[in-house]
C-alpha positions, -999 to 999 in steps of 0.1 A, spaced: 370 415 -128 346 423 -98 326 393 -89 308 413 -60 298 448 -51 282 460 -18 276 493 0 274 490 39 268 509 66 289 511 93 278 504 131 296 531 153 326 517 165 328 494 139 365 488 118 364 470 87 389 444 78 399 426 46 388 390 53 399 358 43 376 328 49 401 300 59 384 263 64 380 270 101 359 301 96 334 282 70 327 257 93 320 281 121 295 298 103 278 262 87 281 254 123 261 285 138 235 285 106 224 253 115 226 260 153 206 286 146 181 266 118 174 244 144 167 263 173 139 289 155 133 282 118 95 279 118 93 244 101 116 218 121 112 194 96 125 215 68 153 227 91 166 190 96 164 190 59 186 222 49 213 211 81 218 179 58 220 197 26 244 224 38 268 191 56 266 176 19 279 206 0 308 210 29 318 172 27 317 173 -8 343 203 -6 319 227 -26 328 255 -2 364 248 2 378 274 -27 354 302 -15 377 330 6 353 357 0 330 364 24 299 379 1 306 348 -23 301 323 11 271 342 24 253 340 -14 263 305 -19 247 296 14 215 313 7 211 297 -26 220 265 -8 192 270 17 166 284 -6 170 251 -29 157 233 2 134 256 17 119 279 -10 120 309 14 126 338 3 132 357 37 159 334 46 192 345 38 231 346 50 249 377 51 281 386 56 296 423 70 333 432 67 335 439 106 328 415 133 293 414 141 282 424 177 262 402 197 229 404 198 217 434 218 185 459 229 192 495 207 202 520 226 181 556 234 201 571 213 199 545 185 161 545 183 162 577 186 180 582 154 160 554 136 124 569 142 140 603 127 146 585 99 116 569 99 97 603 101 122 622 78 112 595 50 77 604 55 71 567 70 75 555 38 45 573 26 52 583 -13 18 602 -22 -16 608 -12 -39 623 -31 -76 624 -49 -80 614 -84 -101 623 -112 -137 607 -100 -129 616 -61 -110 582 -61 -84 584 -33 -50 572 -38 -25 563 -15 9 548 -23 35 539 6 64 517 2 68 498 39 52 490 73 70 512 95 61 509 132 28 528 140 45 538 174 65 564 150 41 563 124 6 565 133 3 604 131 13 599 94 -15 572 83 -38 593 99 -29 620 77 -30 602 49 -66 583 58 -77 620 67 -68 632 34 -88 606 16 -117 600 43 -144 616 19 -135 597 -17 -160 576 -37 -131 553 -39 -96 540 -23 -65 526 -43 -38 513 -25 -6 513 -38 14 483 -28 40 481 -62 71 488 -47 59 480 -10 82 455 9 70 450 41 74 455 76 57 459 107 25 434 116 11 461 140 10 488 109 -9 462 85 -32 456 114 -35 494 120 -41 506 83 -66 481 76 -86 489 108 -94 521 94 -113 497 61 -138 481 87 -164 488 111 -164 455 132 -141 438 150 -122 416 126 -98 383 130 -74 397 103 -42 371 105 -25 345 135 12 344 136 26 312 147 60 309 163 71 276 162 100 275 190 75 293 215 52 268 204 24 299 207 -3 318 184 -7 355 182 -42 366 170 -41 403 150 -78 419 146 -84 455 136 -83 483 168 -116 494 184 -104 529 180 -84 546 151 -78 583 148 -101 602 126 -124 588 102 -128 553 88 -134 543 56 -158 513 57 -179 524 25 -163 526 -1 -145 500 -22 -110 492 -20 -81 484 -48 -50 473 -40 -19 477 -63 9 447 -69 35 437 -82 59 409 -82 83 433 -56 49 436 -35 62 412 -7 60 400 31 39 425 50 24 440 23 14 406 8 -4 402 45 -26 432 38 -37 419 2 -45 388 14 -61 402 49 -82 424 26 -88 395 -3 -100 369 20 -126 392 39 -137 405 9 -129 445 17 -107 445 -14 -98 439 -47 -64 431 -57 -51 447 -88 -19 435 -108 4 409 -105 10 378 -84 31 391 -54 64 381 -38 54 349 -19 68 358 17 48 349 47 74 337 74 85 372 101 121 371 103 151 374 131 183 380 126 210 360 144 250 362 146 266 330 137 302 337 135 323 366 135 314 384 104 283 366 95 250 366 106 216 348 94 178 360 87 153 328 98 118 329 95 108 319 131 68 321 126 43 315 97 8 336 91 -18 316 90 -54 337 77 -86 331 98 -107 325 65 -84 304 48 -63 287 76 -32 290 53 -10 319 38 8 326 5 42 315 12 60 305 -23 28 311 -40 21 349 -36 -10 368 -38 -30 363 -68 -48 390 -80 -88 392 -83 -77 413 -118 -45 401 -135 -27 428 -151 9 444 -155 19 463 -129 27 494 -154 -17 488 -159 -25 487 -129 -35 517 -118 -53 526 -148 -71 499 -144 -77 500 -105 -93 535 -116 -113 521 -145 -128 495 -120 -134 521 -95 -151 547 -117 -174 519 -128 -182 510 -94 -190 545 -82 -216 550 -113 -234 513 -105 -237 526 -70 -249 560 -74 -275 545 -102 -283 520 -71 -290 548 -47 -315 567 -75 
């Protein structure tokens, strides 16, 4: 039987070994996860509370059969999540010893932004629909250091529609600077769009849209944005940027729920841990959607949406050209 299955990629350098977790090991790694829970997760409070629950499984000898490495690192997240409710926090392990923590090298970022660019910066299509309604789906955030030429493209392509749809269904996140970068092009003011809050620097980072975007913007015409239960982290940011200054309507289902940035930390040779060190917190409603998601303005499938994103757009293009008569 095969309780776990994983594909990995392989740091140069790196030689994987067949580990055992012995009782030493295990409490290295609760050790350096709540070292680690202490030092940056972005609510103390909580943190003191998931330390306690993680020294209760342990002296209750819940871990002390597990000698699998992916079963530890899962059973930990679960643990943590049960307390926290955060879905960017998560254990993992890697069949190699993990390297402390280091700047990439040139040649390392040199490799990631081609892969950045040879995915097309996560940009899936771009096109016009029927009813010159511009659509524009793109699964990720990438950093608009690589990526800017591309959304210009893209917001090029589009810059003369009646209408914009956003595709956000199978979008997962990423960068802050890109969500702040793509919605710049939407407004034509300067715009408080989201804080971040980092809790062990004890310090507020204000994000509003650029004074200068390349090429056109697209500050007249109305907005959809496409969700979906796997529509999470930064992409939730830009639905709820966009809901909460009323440059959008969201269309389709109640997204992911993810508002915390993440860092990843070693903790112990072959383990290392993902905790959310900051919280947004929006300008307009002085909170953010962690656990909760973004609710939609129009509640649908996500399989609907975008027939109805184009139904609501279509209708909104003929009340405004009967406006203009």
């Amino acid at each position: 039987m095969v309780d776990t299955f994983g594909l990995r990629a392989l740091p140069p350098g790196a030689v994987p070994v067949n580990v055992t977790l012995d009782a030493a090991l295990r409490k290295r790694v609760i050790d350096g996860v709540s070292a680690n829970l202490e030092e940056f997760y972005v609510d103390a409070a909580l943190a003191k509370q998931m330390q306690q629950a993680l020294q209760e499984h342990a002296k209750a000898g819940q871990y002390d059969a597990i000698t699998d490495g992916d079963v530890f690192a899962t059973q930990l997240t679960k643990d943590l999540r049960a307390v926290s409710h955060d879905k960017h926090l998560g254990v993992n392990f890697s069949p190699f010893k993990t390297p402390a923590q280091q700047t990439p090298s040139a040649d390392e970022l040199t490799r990631m932004h081609d892969r950045m660019r040879h995915e097309n910066c996560a940009f899936e299509k771009v096109e016009v629909l029927f009813g010159n309604i511009g659509y524009v789906k793109f699964d990720g955030f990438m950093d608009p250091g690589v990526c800017a030429p591309t959304v210009a493209a893209a917001m090029g392509f589009v810059a003369h529609t009646d209408a914009v749809i956003f595709d956000l269904r199978d979008n997962g996140g990423g960068d802050p600077a890109m969500v702040t970068f793509v919605a710049s092009y939407l407004f034509d003011r300067p715009t408080h769009l989201n804080d971040l809050y980092n809790r062990k620097d004890d310090s507020t980072q204000q994000f509003w849209t650029l004074s200068y975007v390349p090429g056109e913007r697209l500050v007249k015409q109305p907005v959809y944005v496409l969700t979906s239960k796997r529509t999470f982290s930064g992409a939730e940011e830009f639905c709820y940027d966009l809901k909460n200054q009323k440059r959008a309507t969201i269309v389709g289902e109640t997204t992911g729920g993810g508002a915390h940035p993440v860092g990843g930390h070693p903790v112990a040779d072959y383990f290392m841990i993902g905790v959310p060190f900051a919280k947004a917190i929006n300008p307009v409603s002085k909170t953010n959607w962690e656990g909760t998601g973004v609710q939609p303005d129009v509640k649908v499938s996500a399989a609907d949406a975008l027939a109805t994103a184009e139904k609501l757009a279509t209708d909104k293009i003929h009340a405004n050209e009967q406006t203009a008569r």
